[in-house]
N, C-alpha and C positions, 0 to 999 in steps of 0.2 A: 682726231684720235686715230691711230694706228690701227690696220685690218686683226693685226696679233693681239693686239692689247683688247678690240672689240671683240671679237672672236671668244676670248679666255671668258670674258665676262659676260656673254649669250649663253657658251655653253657651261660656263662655272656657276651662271645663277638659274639658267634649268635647270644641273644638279641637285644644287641645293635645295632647288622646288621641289623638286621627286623625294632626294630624300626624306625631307621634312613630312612631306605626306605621307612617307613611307611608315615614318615615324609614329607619327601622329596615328595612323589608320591601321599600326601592326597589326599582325592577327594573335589571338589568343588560345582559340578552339580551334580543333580540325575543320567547322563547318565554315566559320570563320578565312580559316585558310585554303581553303577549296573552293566555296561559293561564295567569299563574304559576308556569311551570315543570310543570304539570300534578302537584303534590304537596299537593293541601292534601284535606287529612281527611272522609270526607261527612259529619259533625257541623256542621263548621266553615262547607263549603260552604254543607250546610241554610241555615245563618245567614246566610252572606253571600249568598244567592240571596235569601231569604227578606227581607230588605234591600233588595235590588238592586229585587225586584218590587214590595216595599211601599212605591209611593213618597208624596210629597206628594198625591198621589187618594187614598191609602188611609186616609194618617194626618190631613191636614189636611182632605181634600174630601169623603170618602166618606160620613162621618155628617152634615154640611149637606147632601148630595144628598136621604140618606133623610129626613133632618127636614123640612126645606120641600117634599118632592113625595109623600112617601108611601109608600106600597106601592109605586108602579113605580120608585125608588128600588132594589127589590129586585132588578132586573135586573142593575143594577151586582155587588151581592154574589153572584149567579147565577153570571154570566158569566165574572168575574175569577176566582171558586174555581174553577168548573167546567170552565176553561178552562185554569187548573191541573194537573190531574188527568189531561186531555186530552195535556196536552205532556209529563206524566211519564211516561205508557203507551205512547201512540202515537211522540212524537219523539226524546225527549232519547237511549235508550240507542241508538236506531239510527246518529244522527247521532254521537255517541260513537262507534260502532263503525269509522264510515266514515273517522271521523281526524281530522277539518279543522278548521282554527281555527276560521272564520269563516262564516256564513248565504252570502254569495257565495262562499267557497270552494268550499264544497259544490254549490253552484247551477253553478258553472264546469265543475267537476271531471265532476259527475252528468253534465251536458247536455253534456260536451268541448265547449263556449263562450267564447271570449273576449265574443260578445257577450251570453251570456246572465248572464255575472258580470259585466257595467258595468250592465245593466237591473239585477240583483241587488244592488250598490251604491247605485242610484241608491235603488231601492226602499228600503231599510235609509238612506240618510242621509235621506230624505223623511220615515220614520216615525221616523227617532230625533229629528229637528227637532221634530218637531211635538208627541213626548212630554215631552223638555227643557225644553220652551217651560211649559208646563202646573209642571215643578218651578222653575222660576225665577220664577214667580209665586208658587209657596208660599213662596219662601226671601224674599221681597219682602215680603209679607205680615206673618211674622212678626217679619222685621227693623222693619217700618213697626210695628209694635206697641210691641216691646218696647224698641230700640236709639233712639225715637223720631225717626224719621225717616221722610220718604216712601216712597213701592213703590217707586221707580225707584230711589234709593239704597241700599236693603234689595238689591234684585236685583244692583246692583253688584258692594257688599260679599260676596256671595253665589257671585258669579262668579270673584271674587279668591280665594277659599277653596277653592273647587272646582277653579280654573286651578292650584292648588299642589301638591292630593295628586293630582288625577289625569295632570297630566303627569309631574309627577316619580316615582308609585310605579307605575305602570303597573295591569295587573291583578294582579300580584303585593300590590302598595299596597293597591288599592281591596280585593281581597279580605279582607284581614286587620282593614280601614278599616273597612268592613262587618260582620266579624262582631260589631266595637263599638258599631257604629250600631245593629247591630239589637236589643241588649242594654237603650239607651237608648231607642231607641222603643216598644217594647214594655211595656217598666217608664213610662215617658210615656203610655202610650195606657192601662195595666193601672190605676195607684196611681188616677186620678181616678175613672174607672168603679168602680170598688170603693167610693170615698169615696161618687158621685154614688146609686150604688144602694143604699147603706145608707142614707142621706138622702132619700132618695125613699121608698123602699119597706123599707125593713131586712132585705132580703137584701142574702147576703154577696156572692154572687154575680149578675154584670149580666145574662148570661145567663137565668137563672131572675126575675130583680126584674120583664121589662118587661111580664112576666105576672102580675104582684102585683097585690095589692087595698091602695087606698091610703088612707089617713085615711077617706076620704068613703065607705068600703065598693064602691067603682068600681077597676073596672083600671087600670093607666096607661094603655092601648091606648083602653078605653073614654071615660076622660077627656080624651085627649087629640081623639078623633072628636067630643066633645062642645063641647070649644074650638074650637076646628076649625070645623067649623058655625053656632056663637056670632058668629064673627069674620067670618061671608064666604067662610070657606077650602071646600073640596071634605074631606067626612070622610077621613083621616089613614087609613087600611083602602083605603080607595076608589081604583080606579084611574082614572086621566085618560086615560094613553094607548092607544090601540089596541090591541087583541092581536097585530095583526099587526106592529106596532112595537115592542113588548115580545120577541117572540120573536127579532125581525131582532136587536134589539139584541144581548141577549144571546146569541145566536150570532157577532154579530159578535165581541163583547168575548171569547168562547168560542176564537173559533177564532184573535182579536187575539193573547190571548195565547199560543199554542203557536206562532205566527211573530213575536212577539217579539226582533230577532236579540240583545238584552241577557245577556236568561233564555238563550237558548238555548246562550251562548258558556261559561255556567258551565260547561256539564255536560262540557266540555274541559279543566277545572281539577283531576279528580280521576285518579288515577293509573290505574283501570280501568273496563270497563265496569258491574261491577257496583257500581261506587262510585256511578255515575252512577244508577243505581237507587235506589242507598240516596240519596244525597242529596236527590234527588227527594223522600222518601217522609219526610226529615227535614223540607226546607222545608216541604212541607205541612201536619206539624203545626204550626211556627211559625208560617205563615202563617195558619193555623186560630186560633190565640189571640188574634189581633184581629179576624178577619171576624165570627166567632160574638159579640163583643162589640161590633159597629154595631151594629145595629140597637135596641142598648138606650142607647149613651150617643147616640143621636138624639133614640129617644123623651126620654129625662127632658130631654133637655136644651132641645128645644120645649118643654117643660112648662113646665121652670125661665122660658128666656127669655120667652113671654105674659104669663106671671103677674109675671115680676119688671117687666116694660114696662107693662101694660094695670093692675096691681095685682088681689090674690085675686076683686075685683067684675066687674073687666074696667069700670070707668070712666074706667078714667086714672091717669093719676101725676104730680103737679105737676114738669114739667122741672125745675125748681131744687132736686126733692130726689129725682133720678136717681141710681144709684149712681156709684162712680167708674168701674166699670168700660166705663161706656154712655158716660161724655165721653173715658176714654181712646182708644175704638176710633173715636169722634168726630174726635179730632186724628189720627187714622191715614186716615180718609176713606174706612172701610167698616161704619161705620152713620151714620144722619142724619137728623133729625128738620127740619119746617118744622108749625109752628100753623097750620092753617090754617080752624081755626074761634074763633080767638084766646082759648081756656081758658086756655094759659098750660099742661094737661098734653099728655102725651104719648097717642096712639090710634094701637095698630099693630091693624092690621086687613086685609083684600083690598084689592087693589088697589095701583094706582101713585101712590107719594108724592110724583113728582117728574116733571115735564115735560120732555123731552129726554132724547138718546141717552146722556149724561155721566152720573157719577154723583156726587154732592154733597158738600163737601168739609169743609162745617160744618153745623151743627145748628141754627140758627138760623132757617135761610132764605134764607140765603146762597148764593152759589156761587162757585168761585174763580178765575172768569176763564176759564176755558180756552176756546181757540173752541169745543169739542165740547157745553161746559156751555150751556143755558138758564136764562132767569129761571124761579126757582118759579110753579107758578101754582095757582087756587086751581078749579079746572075741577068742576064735578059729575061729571064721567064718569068720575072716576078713583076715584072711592067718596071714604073718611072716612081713608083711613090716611096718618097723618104720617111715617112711619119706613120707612126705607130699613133693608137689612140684608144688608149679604153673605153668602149662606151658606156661604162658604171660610171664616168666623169662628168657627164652631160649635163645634167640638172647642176651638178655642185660646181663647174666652169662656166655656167651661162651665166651669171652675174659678170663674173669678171671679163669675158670675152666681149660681153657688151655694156663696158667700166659701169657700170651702176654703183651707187656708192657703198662705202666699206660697211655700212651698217647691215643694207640688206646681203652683203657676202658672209656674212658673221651669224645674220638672223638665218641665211640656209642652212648654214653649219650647224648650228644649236638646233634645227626640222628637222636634217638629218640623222642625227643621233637620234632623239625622241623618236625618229619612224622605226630605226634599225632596234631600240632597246626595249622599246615597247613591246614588240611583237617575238623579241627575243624572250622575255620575262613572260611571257603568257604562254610559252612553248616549253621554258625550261621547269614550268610550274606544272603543266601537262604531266610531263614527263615524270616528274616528282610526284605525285599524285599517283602516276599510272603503276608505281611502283610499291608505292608505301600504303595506301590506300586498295589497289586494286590485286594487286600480287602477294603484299607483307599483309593484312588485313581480313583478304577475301577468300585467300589460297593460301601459302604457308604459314601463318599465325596468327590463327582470327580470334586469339584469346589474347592479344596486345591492348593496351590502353591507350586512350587517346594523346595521353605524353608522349608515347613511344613510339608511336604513328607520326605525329607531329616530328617527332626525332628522325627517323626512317625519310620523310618526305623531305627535310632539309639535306641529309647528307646524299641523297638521291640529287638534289639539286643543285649539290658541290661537285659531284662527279659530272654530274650532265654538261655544267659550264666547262670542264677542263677536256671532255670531248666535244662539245662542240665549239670550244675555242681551236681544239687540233682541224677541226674543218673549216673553220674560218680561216684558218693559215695556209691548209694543204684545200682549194673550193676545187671541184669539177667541172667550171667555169664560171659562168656571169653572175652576177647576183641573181638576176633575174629568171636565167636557165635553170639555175640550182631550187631556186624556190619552185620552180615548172614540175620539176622533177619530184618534190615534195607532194605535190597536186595528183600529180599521176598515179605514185602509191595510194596516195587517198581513194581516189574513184575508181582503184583498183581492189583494193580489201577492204574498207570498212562503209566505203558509200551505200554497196549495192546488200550487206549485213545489216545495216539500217534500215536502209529501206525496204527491204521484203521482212524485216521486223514489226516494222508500223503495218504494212498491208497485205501481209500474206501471213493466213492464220497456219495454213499448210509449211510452210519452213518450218523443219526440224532444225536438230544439233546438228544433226549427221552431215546434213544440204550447206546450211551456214558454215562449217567448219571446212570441210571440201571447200566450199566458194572461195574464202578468204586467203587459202592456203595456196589454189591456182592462181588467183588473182596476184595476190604480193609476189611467187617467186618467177611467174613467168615474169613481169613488169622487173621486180628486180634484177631476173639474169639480162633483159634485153638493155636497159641502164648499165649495167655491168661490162659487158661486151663491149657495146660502141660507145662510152665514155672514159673507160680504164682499160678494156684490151685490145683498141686499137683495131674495132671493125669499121669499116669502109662503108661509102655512102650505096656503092649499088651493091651493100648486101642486104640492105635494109628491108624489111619485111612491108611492102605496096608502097613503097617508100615515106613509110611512116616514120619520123623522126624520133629518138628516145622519149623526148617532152610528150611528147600525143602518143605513144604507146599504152599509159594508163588506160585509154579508152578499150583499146584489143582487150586488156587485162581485169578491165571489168565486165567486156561481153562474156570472156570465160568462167569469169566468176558467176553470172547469172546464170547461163549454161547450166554448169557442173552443178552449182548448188538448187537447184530446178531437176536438174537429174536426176538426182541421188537423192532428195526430198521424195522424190517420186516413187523410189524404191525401197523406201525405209517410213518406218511406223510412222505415223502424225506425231505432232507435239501432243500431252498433255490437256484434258478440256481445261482446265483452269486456266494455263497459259494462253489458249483461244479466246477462250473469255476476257482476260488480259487485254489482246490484241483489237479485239472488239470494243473493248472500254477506250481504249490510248484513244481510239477515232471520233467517239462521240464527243460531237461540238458544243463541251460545254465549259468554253472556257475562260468564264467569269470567274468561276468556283476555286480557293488557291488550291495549287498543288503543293502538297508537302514530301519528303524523302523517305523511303519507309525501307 
């Protein structure tokens, strides 16, 4: 059977699975559509949080980050686990206990704020935009692959899929949606790593392979520091970036994810608090079954792609007898080659293949017009390397690069999607929520009926698809940068509003409102600056990278709001009291919403 033909039918019969559940699982009630009615199982949850977190960064971006940068790569896998771990100890059962549907509920309720739950709104639609943006680019990606069509039509068709189960099942939908999603990526991210590291190395397992000794009596790790070097690169071991940006990040991405308001709304889906414990501690291990497995389907699959482009000499490879999988991703216009020492093969090496801010849309030497494209040019200062290559390719080429058969190329594509749509649907449901529920409900029209609420949360979540389809189209980069950048908002304004929520009886309105409002715009303008207005590497602030700025943006948050707490009245005793209850471990007892 045909890679097209299997492909259509991986990922036409997980639609049809999603849907169906979607169907099947609609919501009916606002509670329903918010928290599923707060009944679903912590197995189940595991899964579908497990899901919801794993998005297109994890499954599509996360293994091209560590292949093309290395060890600091490892930040990523750091931060997103350990940041994990973070929100299952420290937030979820608190917040669980407290009742609220929603990240601004709680921020309202906490702070007795109408204004501190619109900054808490705003906060939550700014970081769910900007994490959607990053999955509508993966669902673009693989559609531009496989459905042979461009990114911007890939995104569409991706938006229309999304726009279906998550308006119409609500969280009741997506969660059920999700436990299947994550069934299929998991089994997509698991069958290839398995194939690639017994091919590689002949361990069974990926885990144990990227520490093998291969043909040549060398490691993969050692081999691959050895290409690496060959080629130009910085040794694959070797860090590039600063320590002191290594750590930002990973803090940031740390603390990104425990304010999360996505993750965080799950732990409202199970009927108690101690549910919300166990599910936690479910996710975890799913979420475990793929982290522990980057770092090895990176390594082989740098390995795989040098040698299958440069050939086992590293001379070259006559373009005309490239595989197919190097002109397929050619007509998708995220790899591309230009000769420019006119051999006729192909030299991927250091350096920039191609002149201008655009990326190249044939392999030739071509370009396709677009105002943002330049002519190729042929500059010594760019080094020797002909080949462009997007690293969001990485995981969805390693099948092919190392011909595995068409089934499992079909079975990534159909993981892919479920990674990128799940986690889209859980964000664009936030979002929807955070509007109709939390703004139309809480604040402009708290005399609405739960129809009309349910109405408001839908057409909230048709808009949200049609901008965050526009960032899917027009991303700020990588998939996986772009979801960094979501993180950072997060442990910027709503991490450190939580958490001096749950443990500090002393925050006021005054302290939390200041904090979150330092927090988002300083993080915002520094994102702003050197990702759209074209600020330079040595102006960067201790040369902390935009990604790991969220960390600065949340020390100033705790600052300011510690400050200004300091100089302004206490909260409320009842509120105190509040705060003192949320921590007593008593969390057998359910929690209900009040």
């Amino acid at each position: 059977m045909s890679l097209d033909l299997l492909t259509y039918l991986f990922i036409g019969g997980s639609f049809a699975l999603y849907i169906g559940i979607a169907i099947w699982a609609r919501a009916g009630s606002t509670k329903e559509f918010y928290v599923a009615g707060g009944g679903v199982p912590p197995v189940a949850n595991g899964m579908a949080t497990a899901a919801d977190w794993m998005s297109a960064a994890s499954f599509i971006s996360l293994a091209g980050i560590v292949s093309f940068i290395g060890r600091d790569g490892t930040a990523y896998l750091m931060g997103w686990t350990g940041g994990y771990v973070l929100l299952a100890m420290l937030l979820a059962p608190y917040l669980r206990k407290f009742g609220k549907f929603t990240v601004p509920d709680f921020v309202g309720d906490r702070y007795y704020s109408s204004t501190a739950r619109t900054i808490a709104v705003i906060c939550t639609i700014v970081i769910s935009f900007t994490y959607v943006a990053g999955q509508m680019r993966g669902v673009g990606i693989v559609f531009s692959r496989y459905l042979h069509v461009d990114i911007n039509t890939g995104v569409i068709i991706g938006m229309a899929i999304v726009f279906f189960y998550a308006v119409l099942g609500g969280m009741k939908g997506i969660t059920y949606t999700q436990v299947a999603q994550y069934c299929v990526l998991i089994l997509a991210f698991m069958v290839p790593a398995i194939f690639l590291s017994m091919q590689v190395t002949g361990h069974f397992l990926p885990q144990t392979g990227l520490g093998a000794t291969l043909e040549s009596g060398k490691s993969v790790l050692t081999t691959l520091n050895e290409l690496s070097v060959e080629l130009g690169f910085a040794e694959y071991t070797a860090g590039k970036k600063t320590t002191i940006d290594i750590f930002f990040l990973t803090a940031a991405l740390m603390c990104g994810t425990a304010g999360l308001p996505h993750v965080i709304v799950r732990f409202f889906t199970v009927p108690r608090v101690k549910d919300a414990r166990l599910s936690a501690g479910w996710a975890l291990i799913f979420i475990a079954i793929l982290y522990t497995t980057v770092p090895a389907v990176a390594g082989f699959g740098r390995v795989n792609l040098i040698q299958t482009i440069n050939g086992q000499d590293n001379a070259g490879v006559a373009y005309a007898e490239m595989p197919s999988w190097f002109k397929n991703w050619e007509n998708a216009g995220l790899i591309a080659w230009t000769d420019k020492n006119g051999d006729g093969k192909v030299h991927y090496s250091a350096g920039n293949a191609f002149a201008g801010s655009g990326k190249p849309a044939f392999g030739d030497g071509r370009v396709d017009g677009n105002a943002d494209m330049q002519r190729i040019t042929t500059n010594p200062s760019e080094g020797a390397n002909e080949v462009y290559v997007d690293r969001d390719i990485m995981v969805l080429a390693n099948p092919e690069i190392a011909q595995l058969p068409n089934w499992v190329i079909a079975l990534v594509a159909a993981g892919a999607v479920a990674a990128a749509l799940s986690t889209a649907a859980g964000l664009l449901l936030v979002i929807s929520t955070s509007i109709s529920h939390d703004l139309m409900k809480k604040t402009l029209k708290p005399d609405i009926t739960d129809k009309q609420e349910l109405m408001y949360a839908r057409l909230a979540a048709i808009v949200a698809i049609l901008i965050a389809g526009y960032f899917g189209i027009n991303p700020p980069g990588f998939v996986a940068q772009v979801v960094a950048l979501a993180f950072g908002l997060a442990a910027s304004s709503v991490f450190p509003a939580i958490i001096m929520g749950i443990f500090s009886t002393r925050m006021n309105t005054q302290g939390a409102v200041a904090g979150m409002l330092v927090g988002l715009v300083s993080t915002m303008s520094y994102i702003i600056y050197f990702k759209f207005m074209g600020g330079s590497a040595d102006q960067l602030f201790l040369g902390i990278s935009p990604e790991g700025f969220g960390t600065v943006g949340m020390i100033l948050n705790f600052v300011v709001a510690y400050a200004v707490s300091a100089m302004t009245p206490p909260p409320p005793e009842e509120i105190q009291h509040i705060v003192e209850d949320i921590r007593i471990p008593r969390g057998a007892g359910a929690a209900h919403a009040h």
